[in-house]
C-alpha positions as a LaTeX table, in Angstrom:
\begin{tabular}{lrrr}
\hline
Residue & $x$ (\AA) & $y$ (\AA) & $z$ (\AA) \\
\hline
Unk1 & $-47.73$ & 46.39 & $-59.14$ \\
Unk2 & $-48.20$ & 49.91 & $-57.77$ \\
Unk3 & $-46.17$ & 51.52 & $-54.93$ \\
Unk4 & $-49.15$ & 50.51 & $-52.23$ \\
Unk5 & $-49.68$ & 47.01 & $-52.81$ \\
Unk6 & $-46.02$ & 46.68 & $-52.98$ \\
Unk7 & $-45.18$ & 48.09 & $-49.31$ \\
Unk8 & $-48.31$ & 46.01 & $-48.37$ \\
Unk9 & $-46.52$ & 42.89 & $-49.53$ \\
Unk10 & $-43.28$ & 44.10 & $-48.14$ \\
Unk11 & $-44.45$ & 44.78 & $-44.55$ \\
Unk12 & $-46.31$ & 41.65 & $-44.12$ \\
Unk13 & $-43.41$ & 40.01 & $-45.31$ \\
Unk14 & $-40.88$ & 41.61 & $-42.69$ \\
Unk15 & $-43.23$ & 41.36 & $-40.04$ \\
Unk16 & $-43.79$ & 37.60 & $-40.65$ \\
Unk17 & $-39.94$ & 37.23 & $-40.57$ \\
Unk18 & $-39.82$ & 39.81 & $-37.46$ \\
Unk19 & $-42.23$ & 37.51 & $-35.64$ \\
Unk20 & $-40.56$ & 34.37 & $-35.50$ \\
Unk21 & $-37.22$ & 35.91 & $-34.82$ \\
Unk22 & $-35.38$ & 34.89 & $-31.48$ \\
Unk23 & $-34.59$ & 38.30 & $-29.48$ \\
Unk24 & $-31.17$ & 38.57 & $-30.45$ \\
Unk25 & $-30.56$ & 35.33 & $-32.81$ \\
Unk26 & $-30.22$ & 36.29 & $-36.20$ \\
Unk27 & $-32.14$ & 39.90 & $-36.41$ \\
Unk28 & $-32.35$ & 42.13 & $-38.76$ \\
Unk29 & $-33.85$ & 45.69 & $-37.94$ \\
Unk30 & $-34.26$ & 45.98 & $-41.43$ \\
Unk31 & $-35.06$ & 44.89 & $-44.89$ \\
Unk32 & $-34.73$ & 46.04 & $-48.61$ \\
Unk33 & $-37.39$ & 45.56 & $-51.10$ \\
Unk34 & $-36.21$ & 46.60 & $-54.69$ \\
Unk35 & $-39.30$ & 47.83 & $-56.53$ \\
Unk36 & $-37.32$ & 49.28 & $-59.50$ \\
Unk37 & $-33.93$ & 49.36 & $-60.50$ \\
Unk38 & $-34.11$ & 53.36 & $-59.56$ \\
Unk39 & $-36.34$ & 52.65 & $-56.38$ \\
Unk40 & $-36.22$ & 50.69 & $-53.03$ \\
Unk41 & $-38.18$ & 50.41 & $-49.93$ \\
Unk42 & $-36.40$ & 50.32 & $-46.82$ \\
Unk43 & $-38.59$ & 48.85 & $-43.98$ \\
Unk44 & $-37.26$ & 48.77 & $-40.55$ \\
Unk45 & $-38.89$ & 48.54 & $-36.79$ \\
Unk46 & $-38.68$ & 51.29 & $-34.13$ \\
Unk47 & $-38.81$ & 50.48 & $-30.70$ \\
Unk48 & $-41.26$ & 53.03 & $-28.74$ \\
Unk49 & $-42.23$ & 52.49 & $-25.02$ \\
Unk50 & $-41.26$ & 48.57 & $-25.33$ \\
Unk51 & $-43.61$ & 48.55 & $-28.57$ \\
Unk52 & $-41.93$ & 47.61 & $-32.39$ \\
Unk53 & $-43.24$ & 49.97 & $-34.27$ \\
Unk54 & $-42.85$ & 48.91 & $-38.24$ \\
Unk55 & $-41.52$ & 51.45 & $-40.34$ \\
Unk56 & $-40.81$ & 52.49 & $-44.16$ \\
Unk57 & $-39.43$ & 55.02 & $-46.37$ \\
Unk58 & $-39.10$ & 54.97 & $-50.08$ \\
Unk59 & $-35.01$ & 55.33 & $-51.69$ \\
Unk60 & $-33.76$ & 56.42 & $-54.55$ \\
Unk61 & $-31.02$ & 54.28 & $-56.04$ \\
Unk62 & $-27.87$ & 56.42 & $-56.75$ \\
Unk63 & $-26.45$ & 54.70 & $-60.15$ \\
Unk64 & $-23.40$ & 53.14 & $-59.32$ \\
Unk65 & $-21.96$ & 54.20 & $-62.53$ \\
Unk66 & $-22.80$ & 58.07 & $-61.61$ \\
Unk67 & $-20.82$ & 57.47 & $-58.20$ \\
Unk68 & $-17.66$ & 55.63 & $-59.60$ \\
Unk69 & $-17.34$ & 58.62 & $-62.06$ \\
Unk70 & $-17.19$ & 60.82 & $-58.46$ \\
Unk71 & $-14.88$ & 58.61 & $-56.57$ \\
Unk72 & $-12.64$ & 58.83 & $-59.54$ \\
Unk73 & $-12.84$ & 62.69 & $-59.66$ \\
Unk74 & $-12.61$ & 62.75 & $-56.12$ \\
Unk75 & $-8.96$ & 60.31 & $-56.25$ \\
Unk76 & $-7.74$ & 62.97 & $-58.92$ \\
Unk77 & $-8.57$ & 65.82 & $-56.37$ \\
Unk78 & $-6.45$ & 63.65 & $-53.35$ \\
Unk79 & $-3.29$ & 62.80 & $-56.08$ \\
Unk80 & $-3.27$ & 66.19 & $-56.49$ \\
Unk81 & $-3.53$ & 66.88 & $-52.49$ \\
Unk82 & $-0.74$ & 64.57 & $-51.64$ \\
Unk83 & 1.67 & 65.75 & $-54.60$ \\
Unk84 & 1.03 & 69.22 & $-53.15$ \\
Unk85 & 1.64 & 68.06 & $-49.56$ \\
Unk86 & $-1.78$ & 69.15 & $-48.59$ \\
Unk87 & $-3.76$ & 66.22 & $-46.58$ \\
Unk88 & $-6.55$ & 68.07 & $-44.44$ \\
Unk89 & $-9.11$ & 67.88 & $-46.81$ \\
Unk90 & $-8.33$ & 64.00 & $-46.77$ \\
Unk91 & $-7.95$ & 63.68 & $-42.93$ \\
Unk92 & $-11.39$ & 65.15 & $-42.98$ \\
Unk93 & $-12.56$ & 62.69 & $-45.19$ \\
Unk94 & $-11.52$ & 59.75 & $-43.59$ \\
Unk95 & $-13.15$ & 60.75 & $-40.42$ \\
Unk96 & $-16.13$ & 60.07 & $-41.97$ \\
Unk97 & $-14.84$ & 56.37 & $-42.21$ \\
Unk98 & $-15.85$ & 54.03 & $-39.33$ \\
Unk99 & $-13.26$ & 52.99 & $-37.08$ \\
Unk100 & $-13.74$ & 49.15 & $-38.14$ \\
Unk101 & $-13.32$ & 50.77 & $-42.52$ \\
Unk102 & $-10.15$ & 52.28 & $-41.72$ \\
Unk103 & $-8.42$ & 49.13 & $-39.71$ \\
Unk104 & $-9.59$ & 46.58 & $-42.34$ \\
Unk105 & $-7.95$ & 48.97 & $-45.05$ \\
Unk106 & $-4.46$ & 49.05 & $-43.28$ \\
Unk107 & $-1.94$ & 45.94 & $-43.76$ \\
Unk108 & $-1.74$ & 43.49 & $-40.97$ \\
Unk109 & 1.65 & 44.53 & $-39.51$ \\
Unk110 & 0.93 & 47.83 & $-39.84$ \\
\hline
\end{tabular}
């Protein structure tokens, strides 16, 4: 199937779903379609002047093999960092972490 019958497909099915949803019961302002193992399509709804507007974009699928090799260069770099007794590079990291990330990753009684 080619890229334009596929969002066709795709947007009639998250409209369908979009029209028998409950204002606030069980929304979703968007979907995932996977069209290839390297491609998605993200379709969402924008809300303009009281309107929903329905919305897409294509996405590339970063391997997750390709990203584990970068999280494991990047914990080298931060061993190094805290051996060193350097942590601003880290303390800038992690305030890219939501608020809610960063509680669920500390203990309990912490």
């Amino acid at each position: 199937m080619n890229k334009t019958e596929f969002l066709k497909q795709a947007m009639t099915k998250f409209k369908a779903y979009a029209e028998g949803v409950t204002n606030g019961v069980d929304y979703k302002s968007e979907m995932n379609f996977i069209y290839s193992k390297e491609l998605i399509l993200r379709v969402y709804i924008s809300l303009e002047d009281g309107k929903a507007l329905f919305c897409h974009r294509w996405c590339t699928v970063e391997p997750i093999e390709d990203k584990q090799e970068l999280i494991d260069q990047c914990l080298e770099v931060i061993k190094k960092d805290v051996a060193d007794g350097d942590l601003t590079a880290i303390d800038e990291l992690l305030n890219f972490i939501p608020e809610k990330y960063l509680k669920g990753f500390l203990p309990e009684k912490f």
